[in-house]
N, C-alpha and C positions, 0 to 999 in steps of 0.2 A: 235285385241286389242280393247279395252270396251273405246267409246270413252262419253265424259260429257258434256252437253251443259251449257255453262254459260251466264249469264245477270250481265252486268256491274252498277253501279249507282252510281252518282257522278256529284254534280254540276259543277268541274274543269273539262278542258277539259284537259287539261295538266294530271291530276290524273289518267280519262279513258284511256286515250295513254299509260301510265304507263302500268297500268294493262294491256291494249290489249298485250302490247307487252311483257312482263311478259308472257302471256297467247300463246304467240307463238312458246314460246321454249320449250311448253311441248306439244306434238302430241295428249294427252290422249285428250285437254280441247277445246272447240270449242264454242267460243264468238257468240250467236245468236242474242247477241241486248244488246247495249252500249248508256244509261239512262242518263238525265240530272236532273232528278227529277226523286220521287217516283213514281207519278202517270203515268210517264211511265214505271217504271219496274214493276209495277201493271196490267199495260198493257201487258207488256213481256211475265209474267208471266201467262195471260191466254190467249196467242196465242202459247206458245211454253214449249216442257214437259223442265222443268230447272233442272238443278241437283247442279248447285252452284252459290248463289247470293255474289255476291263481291258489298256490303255496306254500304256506306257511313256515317255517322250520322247526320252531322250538313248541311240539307239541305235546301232550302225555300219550303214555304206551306207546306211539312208534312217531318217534318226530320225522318230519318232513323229507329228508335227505333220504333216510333209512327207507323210508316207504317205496322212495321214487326210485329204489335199487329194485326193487322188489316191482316193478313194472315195466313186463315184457316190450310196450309199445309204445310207449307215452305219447299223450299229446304234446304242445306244445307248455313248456312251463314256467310261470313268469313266476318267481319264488317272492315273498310278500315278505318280512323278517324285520326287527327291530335291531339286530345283533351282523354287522357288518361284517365280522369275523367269519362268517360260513361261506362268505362269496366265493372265495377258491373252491373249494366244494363243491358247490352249489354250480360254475361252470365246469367243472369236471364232469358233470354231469348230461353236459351240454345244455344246459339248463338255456331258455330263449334269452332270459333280462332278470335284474334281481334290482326289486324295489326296495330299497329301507323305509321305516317307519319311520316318522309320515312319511307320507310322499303325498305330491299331490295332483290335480287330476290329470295337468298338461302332463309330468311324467308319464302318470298312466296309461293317456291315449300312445305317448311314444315308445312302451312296450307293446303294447295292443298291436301297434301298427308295423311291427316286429315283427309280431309270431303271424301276422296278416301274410307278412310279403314272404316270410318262411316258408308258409303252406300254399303261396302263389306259386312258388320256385319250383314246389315238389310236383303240384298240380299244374302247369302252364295251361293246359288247353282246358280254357272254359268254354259256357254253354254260346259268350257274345264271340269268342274266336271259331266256335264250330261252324256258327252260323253265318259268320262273315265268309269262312269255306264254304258256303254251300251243301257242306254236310247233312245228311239226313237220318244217319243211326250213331249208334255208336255199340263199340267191342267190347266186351265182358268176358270175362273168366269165371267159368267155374265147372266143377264135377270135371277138371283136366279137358276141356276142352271151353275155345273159345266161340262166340255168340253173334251174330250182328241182331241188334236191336234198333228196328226202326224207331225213331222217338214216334211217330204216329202212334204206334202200335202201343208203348209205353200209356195203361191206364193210371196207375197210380207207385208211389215208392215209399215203404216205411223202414223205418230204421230200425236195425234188428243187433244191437251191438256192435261190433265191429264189423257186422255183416250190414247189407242193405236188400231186403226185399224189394223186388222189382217184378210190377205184376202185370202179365198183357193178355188178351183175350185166351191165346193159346196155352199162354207159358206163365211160369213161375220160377225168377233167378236168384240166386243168392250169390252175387258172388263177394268175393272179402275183399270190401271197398266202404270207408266211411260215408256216413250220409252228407255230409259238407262235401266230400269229397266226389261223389256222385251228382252232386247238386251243380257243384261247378261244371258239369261236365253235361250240362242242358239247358237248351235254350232256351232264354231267361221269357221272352214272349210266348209259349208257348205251355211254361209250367210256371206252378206257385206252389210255394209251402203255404199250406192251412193249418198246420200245427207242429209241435217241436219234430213230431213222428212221424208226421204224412208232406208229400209232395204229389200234385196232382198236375195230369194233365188237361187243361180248363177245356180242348174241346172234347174232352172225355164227361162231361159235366151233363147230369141229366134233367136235375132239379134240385134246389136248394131247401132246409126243412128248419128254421131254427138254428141251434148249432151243429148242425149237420150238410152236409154234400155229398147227395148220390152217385156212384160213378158204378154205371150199368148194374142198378142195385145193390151195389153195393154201400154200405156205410160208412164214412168216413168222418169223424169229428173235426169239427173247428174249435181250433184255439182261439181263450179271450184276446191272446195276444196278438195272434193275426186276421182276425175278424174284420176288424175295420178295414187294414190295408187290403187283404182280400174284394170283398165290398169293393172298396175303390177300383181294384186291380177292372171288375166288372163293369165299373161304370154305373156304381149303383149307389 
């Protein structure tokens, strides 16, 4: 399952609580950094690949609208607001959905499932479409020329901002591809995310250490969060 990292933003703390936990009862959505101002999910946003921003409008030093001018790529942005009057705005922006306060969870999921099918549209070919092709790599960009990369070959993938580290015996790629976006684009039996950063190829697996997984000596952390499903993934 193609999971989405999200950045929260929100001067109420009571509002981000809302949304984490809103964000909990769907497995797809994974909260990597819950903002009290802009110029921290400013920050967010270039230490981690984002796939859905939940914010706010009416914030101090740089309210919501204003920020999301000031951002060359955005992800996807489902605006969270008490104040219905910013809607026009707020789609001008091309903004995904625009929640008012309250809302509640059903709404939620059916923004969610919004900015879902938006990044399906942009992405169509995922790792179950590859593989129903019979595909066995896939093409990459970067340094002006493009790659084929056998997924075999693929040991492991960490997220490197808007970039995605892609690392195989030989080689080391980067090319400027989100990690959701990457993610979608392999075969789901074949890789697992073990943490917000890492994706691993499992028959690249040497041995397991605690919260750790070797891959050809290498170190890889496991997440609290996907520990277990992991686990499972192995049959353990």
């Amino acid at each position: 399952m193609a999971r989405y990292n999200c950045v929260i933003a929100d001067d109420e703390p009571i509002a981000r609580e809302i949304i984490e936990g809103y964000c909990r009862h769907l497995p797809a959505l994974q909260v990597v950094a819950s903002c009290s101002n802009a110029l921290e999910a400013k920050a967010a946003l270039q230490e981690h690949s984002v796939d859905i921003l939940f914010l706010d409008i009416n914030m101090p030093v740089l309210d919501g609208i204003a920020f999301l001018k000031t951002v060359k790529e955005p992800p996807q942005v489902i605006f969270t607001t008490a104040y219905k009057e910013y809607a026009v705005n707020a789609f001008d922006l091309a903004a995904c959905d625009y929640l008012l306060k309250p809302f509640s969870l059903e709404r939620f999921i059916m923004a969610v499932d919004k900015a879902i099918e938006n990044m399906q549209k942009r992405n169509p070919v995922n790792g179950q479409q590859e593989s129903e092709k019979g595909e066995d790599a896939l093409f990459i960009r970067t340094d002006n020329k493009i790659f084929r990369v056998p997924f075999k070959d693929i040991l492991y993938a960490e997220a490197s901002g808007n970039y995605t580290r892609i690392v195989t015996p030989q080689h080391t790629h980067m090319p400027a591809i989100t990690f959701s976006g990457f993610e979608q684009q392999l075969p789901a039996a074949q890789f697992i995310r073990v943490h917000r950063s890492f994706i691993i190829n499992k028959s690249a697996i040497s041995h397991i250490e605690g919260n750790r997984v070797f891959i050809h000596r290498i170190e890889i952390p496991i997440g609290s969060n996907y520990k277990d499903s992991f686990l499972k993934e192995l049959g353990l």
